[in-house]
PDB file with one MODEL, atoms N, CA, C and O in Angstrom:
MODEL        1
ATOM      1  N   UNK A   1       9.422 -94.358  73.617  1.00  0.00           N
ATOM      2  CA  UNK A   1      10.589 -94.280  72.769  1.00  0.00           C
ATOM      3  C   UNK A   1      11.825 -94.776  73.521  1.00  0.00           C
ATOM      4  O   UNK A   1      12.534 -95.619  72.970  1.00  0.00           O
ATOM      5  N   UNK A   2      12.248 -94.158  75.170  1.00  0.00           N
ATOM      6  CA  UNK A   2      13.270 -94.812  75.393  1.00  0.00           C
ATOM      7  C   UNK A   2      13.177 -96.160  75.926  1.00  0.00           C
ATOM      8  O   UNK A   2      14.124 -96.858  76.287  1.00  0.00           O
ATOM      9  N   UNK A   3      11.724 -96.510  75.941  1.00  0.00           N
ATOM     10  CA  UNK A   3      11.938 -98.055  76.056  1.00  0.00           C
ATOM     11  C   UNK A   3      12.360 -98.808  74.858  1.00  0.00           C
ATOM     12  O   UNK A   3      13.097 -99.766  75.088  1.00  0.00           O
ATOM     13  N   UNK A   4      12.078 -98.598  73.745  1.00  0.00           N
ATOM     14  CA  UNK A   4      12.433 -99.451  72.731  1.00  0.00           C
ATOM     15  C   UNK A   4      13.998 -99.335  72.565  1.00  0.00           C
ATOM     16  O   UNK A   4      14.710-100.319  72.365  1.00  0.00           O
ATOM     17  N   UNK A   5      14.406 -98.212  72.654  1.00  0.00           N
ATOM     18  CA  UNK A   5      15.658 -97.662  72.569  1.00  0.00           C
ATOM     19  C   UNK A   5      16.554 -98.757  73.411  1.00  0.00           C
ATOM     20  O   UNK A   5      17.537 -99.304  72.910  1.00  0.00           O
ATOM     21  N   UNK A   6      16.031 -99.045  74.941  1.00  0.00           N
ATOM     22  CA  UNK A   6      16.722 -99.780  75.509  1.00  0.00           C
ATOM     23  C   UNK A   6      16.563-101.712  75.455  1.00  0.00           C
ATOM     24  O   UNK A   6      17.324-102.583  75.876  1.00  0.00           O
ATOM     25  N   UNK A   7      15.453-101.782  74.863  1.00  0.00           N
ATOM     26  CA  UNK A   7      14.934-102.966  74.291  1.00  0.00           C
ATOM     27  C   UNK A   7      16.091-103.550  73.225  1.00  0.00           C
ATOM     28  O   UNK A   7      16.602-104.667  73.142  1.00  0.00           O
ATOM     29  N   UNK A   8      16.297-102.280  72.417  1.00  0.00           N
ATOM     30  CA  UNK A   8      17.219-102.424  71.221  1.00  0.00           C
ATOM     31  C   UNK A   8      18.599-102.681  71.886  1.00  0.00           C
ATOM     32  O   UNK A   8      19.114-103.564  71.200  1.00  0.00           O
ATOM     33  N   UNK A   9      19.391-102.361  72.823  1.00  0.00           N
ATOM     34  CA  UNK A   9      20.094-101.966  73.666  1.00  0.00           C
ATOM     35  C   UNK A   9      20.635-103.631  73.982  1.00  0.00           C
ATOM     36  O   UNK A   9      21.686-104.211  73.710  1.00  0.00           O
ATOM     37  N   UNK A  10      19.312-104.085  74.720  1.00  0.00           N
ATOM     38  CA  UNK A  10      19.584-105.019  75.462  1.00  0.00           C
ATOM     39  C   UNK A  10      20.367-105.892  74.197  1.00  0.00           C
ATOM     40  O   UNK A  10      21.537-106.274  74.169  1.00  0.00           O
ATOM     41  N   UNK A  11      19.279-106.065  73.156  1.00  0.00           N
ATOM     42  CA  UNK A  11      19.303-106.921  71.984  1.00  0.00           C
ATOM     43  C   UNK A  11      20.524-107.310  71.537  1.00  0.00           C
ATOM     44  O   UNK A  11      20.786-108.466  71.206  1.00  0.00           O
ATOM     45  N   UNK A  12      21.460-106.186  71.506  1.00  0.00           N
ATOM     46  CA  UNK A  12      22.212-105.609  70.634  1.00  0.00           C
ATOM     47  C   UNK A  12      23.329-106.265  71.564  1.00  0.00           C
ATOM     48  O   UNK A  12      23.994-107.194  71.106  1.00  0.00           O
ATOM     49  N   UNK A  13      23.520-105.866  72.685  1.00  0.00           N
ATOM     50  CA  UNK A  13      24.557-106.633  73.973  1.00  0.00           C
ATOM     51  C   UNK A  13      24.184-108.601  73.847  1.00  0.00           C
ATOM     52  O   UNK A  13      25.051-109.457  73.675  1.00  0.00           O
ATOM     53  N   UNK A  14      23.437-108.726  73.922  1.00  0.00           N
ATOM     54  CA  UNK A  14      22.979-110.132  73.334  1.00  0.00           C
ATOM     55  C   UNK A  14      23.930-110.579  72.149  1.00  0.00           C
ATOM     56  O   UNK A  14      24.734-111.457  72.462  1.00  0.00           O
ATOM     57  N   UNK A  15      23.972-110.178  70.994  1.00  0.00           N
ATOM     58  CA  UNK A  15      24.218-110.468  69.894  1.00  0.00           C
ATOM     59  C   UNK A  15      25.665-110.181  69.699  1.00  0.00           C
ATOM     60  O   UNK A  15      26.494-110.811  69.042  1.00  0.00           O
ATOM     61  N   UNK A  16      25.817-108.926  70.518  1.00  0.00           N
ATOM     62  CA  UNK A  16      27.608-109.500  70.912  1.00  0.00           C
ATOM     63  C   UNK A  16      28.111-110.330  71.160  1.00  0.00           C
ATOM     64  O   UNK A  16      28.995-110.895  70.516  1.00  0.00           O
ATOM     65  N   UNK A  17      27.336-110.803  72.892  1.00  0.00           N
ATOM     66  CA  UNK A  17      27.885-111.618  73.271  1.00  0.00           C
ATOM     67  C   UNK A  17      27.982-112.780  73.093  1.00  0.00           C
ATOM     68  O   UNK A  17      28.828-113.441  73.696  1.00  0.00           O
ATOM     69  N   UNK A  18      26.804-113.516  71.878  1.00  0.00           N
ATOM     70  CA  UNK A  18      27.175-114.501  71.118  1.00  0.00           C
ATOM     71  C   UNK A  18      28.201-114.524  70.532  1.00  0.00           C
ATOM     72  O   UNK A  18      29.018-115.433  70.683  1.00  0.00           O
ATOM     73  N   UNK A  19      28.419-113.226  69.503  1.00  0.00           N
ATOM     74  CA  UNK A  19      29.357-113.195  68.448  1.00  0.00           C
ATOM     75  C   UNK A  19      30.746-113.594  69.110  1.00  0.00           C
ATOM     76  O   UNK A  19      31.554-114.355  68.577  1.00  0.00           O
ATOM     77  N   UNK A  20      30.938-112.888  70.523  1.00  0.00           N
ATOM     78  CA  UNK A  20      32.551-112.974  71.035  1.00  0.00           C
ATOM     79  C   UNK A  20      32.611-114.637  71.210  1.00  0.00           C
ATOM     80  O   UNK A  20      33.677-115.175  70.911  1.00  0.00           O
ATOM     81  N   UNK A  21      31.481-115.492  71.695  1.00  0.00           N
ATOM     82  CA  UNK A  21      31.537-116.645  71.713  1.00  0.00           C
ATOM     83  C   UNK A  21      32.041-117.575  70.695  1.00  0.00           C
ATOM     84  O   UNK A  21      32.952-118.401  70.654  1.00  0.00           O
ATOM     85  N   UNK A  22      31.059-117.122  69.820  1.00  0.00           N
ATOM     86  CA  UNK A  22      31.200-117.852  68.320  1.00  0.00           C
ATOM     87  C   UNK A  22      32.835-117.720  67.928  1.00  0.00           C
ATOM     88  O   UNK A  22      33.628-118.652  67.800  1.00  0.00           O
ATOM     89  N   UNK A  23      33.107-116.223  67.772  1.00  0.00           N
ATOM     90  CA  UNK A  23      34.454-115.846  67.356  1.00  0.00           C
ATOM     91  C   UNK A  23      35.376-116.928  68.261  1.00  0.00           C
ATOM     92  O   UNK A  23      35.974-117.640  67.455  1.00  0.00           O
ATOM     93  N   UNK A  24      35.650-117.244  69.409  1.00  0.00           N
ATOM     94  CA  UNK A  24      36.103-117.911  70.169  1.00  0.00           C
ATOM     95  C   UNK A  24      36.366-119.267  70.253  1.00  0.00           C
ATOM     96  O   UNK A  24      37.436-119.860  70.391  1.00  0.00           O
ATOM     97  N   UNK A  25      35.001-119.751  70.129  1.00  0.00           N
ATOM     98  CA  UNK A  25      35.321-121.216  69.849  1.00  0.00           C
ATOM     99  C   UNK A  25      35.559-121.301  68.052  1.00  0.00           C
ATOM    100  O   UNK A  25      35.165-122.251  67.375  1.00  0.00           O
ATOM    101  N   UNK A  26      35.943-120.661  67.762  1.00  0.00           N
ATOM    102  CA  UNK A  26      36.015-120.787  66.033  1.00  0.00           C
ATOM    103  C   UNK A  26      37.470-120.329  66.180  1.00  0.00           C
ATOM    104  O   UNK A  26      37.898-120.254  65.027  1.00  0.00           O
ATOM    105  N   UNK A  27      38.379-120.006  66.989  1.00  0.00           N
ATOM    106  CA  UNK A  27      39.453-119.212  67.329  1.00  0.00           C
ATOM    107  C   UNK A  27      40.070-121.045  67.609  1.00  0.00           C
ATOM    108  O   UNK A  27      40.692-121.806  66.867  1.00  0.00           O
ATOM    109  N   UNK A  28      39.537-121.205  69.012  1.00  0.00           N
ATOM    110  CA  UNK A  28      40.130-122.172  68.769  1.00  0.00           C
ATOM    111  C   UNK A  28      40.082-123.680  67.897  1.00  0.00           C
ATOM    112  O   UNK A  28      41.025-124.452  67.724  1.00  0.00           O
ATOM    113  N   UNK A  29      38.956-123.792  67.515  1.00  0.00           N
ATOM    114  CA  UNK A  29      38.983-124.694  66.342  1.00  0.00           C
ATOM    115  C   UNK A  29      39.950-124.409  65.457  1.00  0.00           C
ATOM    116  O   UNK A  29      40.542-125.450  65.173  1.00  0.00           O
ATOM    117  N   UNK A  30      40.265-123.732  65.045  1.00  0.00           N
ATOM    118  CA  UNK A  30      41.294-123.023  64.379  1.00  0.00           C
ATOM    119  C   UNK A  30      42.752-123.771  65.174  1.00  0.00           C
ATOM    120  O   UNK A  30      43.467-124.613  64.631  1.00  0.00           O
ATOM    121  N   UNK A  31      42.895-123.360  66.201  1.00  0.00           N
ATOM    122  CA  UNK A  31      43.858-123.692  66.948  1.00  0.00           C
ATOM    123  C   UNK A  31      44.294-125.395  66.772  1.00  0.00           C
ATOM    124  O   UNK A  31      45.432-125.865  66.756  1.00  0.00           O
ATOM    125  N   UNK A  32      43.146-126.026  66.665  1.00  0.00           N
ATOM    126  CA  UNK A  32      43.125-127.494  66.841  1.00  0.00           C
ATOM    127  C   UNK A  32      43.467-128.127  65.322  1.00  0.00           C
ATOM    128  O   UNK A  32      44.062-129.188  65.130  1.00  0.00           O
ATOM    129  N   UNK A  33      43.082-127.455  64.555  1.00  0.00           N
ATOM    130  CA  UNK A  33      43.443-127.344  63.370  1.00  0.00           C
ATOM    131  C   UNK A  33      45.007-127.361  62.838  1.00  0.00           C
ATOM    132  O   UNK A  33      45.665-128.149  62.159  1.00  0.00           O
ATOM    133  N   UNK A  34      45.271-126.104  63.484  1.00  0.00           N
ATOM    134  CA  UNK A  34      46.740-125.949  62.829  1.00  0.00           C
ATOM    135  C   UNK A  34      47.489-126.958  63.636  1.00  0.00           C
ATOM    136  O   UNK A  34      48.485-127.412  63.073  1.00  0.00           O
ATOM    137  N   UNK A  35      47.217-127.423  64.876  1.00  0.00           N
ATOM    138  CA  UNK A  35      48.303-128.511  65.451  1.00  0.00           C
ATOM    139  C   UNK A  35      47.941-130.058  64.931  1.00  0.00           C
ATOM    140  O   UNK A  35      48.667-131.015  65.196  1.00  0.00           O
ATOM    141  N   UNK A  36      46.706-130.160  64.148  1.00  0.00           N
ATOM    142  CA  UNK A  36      46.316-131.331  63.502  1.00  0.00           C
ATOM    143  C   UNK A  36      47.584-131.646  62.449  1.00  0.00           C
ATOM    144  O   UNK A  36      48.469-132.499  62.382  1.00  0.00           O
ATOM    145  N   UNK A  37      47.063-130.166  61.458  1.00  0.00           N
ATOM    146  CA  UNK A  37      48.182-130.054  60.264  1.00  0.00           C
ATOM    147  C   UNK A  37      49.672-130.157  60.101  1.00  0.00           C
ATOM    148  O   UNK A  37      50.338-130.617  59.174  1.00  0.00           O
ATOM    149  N   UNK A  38      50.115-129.466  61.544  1.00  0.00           N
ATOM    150  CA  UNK A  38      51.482-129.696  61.911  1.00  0.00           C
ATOM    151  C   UNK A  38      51.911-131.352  62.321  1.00  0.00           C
ATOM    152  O   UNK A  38      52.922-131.891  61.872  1.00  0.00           O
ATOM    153  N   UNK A  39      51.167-131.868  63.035  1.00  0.00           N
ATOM    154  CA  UNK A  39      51.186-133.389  62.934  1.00  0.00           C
ATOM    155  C   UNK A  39      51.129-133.870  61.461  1.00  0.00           C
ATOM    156  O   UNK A  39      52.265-134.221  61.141  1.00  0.00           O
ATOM    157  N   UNK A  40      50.558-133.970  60.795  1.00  0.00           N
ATOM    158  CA  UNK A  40      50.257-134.475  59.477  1.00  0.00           C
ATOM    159  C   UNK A  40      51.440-134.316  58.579  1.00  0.00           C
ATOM    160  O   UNK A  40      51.932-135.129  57.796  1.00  0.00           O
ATOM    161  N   UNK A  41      51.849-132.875  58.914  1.00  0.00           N
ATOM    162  CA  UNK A  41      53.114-132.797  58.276  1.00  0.00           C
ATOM    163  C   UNK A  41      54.444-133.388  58.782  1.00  0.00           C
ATOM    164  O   UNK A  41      55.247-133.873  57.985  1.00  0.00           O
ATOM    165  N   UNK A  42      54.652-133.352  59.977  1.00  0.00           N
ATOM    166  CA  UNK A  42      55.530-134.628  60.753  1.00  0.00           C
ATOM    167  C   UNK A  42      55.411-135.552  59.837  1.00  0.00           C
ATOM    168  O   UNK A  42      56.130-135.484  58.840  1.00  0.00           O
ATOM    169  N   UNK A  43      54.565-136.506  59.978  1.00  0.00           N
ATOM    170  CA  UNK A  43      53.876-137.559  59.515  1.00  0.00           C
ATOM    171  C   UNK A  43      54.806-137.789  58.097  1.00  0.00           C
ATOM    172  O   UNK A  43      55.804-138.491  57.935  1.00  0.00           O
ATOM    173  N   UNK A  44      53.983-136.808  57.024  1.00  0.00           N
ATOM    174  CA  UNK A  44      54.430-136.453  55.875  1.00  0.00           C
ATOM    175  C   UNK A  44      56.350-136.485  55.682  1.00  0.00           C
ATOM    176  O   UNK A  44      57.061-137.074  54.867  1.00  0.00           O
ATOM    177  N   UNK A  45      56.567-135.880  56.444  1.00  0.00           N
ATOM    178  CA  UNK A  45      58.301-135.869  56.615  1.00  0.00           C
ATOM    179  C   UNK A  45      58.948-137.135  56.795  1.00  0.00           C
ATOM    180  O   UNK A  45      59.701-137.727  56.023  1.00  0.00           O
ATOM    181  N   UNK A  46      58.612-137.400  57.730  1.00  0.00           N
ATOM    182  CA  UNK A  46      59.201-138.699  58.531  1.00  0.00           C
ATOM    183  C   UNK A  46      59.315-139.781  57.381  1.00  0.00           C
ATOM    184  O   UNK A  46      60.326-140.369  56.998  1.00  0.00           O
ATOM    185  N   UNK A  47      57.368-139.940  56.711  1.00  0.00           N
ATOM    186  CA  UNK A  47      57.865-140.973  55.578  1.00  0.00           C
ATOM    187  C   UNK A  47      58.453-141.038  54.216  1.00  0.00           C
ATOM    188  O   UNK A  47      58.823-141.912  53.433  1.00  0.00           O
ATOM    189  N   UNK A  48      58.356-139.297  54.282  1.00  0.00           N
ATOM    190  CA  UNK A  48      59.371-139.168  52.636  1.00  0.00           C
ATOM    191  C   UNK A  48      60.973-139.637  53.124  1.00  0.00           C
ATOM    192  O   UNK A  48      61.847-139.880  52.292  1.00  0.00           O
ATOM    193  N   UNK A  49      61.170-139.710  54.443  1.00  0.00           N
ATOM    194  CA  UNK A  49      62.719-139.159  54.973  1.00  0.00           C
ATOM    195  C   UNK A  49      62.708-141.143  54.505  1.00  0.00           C
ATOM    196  O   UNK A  49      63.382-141.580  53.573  1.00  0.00           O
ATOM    197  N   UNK A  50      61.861-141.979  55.340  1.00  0.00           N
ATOM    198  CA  UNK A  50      61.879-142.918  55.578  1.00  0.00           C
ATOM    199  C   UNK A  50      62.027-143.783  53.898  1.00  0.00           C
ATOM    200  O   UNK A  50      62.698-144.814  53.861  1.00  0.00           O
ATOM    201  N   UNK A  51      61.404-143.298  52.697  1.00  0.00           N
ATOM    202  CA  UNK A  51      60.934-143.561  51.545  1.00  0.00           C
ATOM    203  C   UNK A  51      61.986-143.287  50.679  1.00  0.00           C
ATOM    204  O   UNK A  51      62.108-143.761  49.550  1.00  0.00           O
ATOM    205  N   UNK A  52      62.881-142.371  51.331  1.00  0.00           N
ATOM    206  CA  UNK A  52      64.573-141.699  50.535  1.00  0.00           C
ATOM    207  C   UNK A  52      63.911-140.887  49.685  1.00  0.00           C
ATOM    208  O   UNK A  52      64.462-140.951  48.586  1.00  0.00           O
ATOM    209  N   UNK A  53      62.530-139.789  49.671  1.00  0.00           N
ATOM    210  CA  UNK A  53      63.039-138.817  49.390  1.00  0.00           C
ATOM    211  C   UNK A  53      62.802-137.429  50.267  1.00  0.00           C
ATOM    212  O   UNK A  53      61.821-136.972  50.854  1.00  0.00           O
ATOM    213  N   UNK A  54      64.100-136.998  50.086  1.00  0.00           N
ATOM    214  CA  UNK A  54      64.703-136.498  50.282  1.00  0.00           C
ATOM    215  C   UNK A  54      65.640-134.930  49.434  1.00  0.00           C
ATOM    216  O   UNK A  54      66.460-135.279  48.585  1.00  0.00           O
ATOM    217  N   UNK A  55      65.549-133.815  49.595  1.00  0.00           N
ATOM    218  CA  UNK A  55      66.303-132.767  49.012  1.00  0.00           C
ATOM    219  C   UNK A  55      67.041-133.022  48.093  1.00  0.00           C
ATOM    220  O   UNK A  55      66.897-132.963  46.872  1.00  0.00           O
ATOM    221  N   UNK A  56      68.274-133.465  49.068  1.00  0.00           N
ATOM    222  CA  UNK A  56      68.930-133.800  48.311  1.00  0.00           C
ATOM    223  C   UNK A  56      69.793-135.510  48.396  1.00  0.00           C
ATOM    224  O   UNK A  56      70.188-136.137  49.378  1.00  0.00           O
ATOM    225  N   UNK A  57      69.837-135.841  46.924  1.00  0.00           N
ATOM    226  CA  UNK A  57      70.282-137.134  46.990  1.00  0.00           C
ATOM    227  C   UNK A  57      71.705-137.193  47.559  1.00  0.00           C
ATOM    228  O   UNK A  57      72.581-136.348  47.377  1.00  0.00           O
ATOM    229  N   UNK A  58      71.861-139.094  48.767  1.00  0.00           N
ATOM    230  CA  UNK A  58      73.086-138.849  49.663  1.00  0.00           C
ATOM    231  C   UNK A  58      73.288-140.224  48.424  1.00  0.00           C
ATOM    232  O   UNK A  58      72.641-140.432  47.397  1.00  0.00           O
ATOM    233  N   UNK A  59      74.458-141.003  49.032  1.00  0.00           N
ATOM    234  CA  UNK A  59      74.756-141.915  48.694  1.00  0.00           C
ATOM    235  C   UNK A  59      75.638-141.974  47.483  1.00  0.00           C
ATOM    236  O   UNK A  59      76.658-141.304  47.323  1.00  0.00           O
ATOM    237  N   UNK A  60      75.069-142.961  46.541  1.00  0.00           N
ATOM    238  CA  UNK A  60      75.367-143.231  44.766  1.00  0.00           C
ATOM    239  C   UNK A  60      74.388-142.404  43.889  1.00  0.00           C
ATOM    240  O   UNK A  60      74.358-142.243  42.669  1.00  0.00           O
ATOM    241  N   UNK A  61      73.357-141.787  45.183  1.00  0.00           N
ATOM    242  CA  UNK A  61      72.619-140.550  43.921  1.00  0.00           C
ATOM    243  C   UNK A  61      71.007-141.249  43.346  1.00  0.00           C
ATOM    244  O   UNK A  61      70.231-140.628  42.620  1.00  0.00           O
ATOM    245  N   UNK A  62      70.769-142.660  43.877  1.00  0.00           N
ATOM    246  CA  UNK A  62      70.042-143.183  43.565  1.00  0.00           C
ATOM    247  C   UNK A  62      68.703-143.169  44.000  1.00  0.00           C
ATOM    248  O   UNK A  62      67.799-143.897  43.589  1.00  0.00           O
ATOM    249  N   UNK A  63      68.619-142.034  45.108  1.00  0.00           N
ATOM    250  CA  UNK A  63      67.454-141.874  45.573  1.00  0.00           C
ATOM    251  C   UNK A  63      66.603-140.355  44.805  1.00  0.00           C
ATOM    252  O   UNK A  63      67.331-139.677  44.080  1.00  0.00           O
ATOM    253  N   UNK A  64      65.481-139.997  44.941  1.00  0.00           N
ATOM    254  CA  UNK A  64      65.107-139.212  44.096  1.00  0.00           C
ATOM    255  C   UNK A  64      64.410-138.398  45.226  1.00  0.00           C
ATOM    256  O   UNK A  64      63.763-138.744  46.215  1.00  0.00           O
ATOM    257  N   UNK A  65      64.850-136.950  44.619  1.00  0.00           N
ATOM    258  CA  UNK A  65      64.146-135.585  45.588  1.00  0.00           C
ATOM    259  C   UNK A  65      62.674-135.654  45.603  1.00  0.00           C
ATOM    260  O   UNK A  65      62.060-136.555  45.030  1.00  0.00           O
ATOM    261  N   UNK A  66      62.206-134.863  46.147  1.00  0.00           N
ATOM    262  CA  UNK A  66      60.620-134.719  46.517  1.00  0.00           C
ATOM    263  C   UNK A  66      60.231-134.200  45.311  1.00  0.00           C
ATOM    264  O   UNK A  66      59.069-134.411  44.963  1.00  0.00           O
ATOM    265  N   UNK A  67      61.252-133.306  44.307  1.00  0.00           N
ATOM    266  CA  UNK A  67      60.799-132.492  43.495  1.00  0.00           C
ATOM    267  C   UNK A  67      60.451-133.871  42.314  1.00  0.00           C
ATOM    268  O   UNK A  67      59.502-134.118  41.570  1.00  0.00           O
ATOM    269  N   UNK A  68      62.094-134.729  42.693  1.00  0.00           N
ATOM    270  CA  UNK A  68      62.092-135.235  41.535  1.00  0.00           C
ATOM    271  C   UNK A  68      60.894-136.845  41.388  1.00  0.00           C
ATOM    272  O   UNK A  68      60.575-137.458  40.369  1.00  0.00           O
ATOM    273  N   UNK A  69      60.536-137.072  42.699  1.00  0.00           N
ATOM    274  CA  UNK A  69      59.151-137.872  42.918  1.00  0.00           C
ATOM    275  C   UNK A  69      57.975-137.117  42.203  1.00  0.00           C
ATOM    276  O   UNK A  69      57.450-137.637  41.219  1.00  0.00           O
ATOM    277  N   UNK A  70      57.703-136.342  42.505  1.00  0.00           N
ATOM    278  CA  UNK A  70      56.678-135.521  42.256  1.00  0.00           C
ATOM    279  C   UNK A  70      56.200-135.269  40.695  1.00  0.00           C
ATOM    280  O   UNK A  70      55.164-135.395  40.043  1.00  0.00           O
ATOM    281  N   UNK A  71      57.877-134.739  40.428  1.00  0.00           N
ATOM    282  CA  UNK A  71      57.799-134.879  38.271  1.00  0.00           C
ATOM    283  C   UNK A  71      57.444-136.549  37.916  1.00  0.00           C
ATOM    284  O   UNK A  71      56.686-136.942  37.029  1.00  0.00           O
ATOM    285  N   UNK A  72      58.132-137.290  38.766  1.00  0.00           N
ATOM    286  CA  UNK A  72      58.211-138.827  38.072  1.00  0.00           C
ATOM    287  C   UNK A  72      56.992-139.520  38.294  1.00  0.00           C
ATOM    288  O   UNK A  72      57.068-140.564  37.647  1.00  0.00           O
ATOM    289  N   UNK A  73      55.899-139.453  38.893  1.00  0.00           N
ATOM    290  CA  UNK A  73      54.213-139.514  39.386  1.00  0.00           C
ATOM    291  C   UNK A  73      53.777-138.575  38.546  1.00  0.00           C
ATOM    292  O   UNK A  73      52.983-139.191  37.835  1.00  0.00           O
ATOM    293  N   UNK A  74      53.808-137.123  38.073  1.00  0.00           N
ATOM    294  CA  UNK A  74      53.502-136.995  37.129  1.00  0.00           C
ATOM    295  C   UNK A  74      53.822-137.387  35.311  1.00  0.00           C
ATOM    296  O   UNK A  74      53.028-137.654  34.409  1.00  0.00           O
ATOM    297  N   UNK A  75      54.759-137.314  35.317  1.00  0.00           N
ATOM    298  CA  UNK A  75      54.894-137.743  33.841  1.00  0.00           C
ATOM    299  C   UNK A  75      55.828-139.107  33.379  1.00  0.00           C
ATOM    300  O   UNK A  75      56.300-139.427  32.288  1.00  0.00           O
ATOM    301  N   UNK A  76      55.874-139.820  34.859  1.00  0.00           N
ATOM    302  CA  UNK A  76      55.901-141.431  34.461  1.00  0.00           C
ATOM    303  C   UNK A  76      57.277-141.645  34.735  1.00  0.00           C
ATOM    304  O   UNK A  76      57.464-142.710  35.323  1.00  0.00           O
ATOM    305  N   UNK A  77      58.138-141.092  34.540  1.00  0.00           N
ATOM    306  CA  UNK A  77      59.685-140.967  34.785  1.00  0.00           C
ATOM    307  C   UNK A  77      59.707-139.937  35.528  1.00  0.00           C
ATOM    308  O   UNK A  77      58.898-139.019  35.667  1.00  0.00           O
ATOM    309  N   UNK A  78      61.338-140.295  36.303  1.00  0.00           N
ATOM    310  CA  UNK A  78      61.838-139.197  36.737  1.00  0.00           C
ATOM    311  C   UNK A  78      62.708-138.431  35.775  1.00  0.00           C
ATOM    312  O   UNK A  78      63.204-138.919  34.760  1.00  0.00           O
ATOM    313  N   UNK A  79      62.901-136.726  36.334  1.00  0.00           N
ATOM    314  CA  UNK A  79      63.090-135.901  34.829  1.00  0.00           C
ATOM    315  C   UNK A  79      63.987-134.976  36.037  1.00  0.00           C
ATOM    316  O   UNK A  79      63.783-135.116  37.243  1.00  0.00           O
ATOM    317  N   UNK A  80      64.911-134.108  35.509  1.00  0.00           N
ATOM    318  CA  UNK A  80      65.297-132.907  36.207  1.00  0.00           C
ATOM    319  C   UNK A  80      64.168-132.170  37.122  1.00  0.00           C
ATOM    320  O   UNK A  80      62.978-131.886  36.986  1.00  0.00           O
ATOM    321  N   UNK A  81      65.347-131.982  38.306  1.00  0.00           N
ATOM    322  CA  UNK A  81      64.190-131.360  39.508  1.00  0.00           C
ATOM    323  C   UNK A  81      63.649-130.018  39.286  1.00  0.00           C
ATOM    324  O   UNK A  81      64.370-129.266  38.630  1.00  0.00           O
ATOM    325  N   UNK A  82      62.668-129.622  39.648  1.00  0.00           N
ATOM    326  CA  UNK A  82      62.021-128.230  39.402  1.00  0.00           C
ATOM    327  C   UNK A  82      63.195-127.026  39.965  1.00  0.00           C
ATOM    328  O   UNK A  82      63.945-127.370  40.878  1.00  0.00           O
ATOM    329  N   UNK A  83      63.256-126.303  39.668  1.00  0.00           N
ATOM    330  CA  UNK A  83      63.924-125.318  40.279  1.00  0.00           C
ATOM    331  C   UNK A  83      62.698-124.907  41.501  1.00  0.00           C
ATOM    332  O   UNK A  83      61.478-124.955  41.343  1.00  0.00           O
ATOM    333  N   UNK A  84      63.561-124.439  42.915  1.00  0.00           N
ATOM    334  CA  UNK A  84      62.808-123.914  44.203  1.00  0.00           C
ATOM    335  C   UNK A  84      62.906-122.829  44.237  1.00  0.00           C
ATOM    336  O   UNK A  84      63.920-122.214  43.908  1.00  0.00           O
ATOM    337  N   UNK A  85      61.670-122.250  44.723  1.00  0.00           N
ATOM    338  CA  UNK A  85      61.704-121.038  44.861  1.00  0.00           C
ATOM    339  C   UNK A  85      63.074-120.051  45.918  1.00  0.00           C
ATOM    340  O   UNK A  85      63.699-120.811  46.657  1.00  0.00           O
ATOM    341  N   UNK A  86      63.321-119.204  45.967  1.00  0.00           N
ATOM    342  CA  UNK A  86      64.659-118.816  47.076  1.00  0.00           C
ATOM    343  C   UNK A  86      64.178-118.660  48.309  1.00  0.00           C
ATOM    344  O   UNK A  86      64.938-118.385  49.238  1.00  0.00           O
TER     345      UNK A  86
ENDMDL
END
């Protein structure tokens, strides 16, 4: 009996110590991930900034917000900007 007991024992320390592994490199995949996304979103910024849009319109007004890109790709024109959340 206390051999199996410690059989089970061993098993059981085994299957941890995968798990802390697994958890780990999945920890940092994770990690590699979110600094992928944060690039991407750079990315994303830079060419709306670059594309004029932008928050809010500078100039003569002629450039169109992200909101107001976004309505005008959906329904073909541009239309009043969405209201943002606070």
């Amino acid at each position: 009996m206390r051999e199996r007991l410690e059989q089970r024992l061993q098993e059981l320390k085994t299957e941890f110590g995968k798990g802390q592994q697994t958890l780990q490199e999945l920890e940092q995949q994770a990690a590699t991930v979110r600094q992928t996304l944060l690039r991407i979103s750079g990315a994303i910024q830079m060419l709306e900034e670059e594309l004029g849009y932008t928050d809010q319109p500078q100039g003569d007004g002629s450039e169109l917000s992200v909101e107001e890109a976004k309505s005008a790709d959906a329904t073909g024109s541009a239309s009043a900007p969405a209201s943002r959340p606070g």
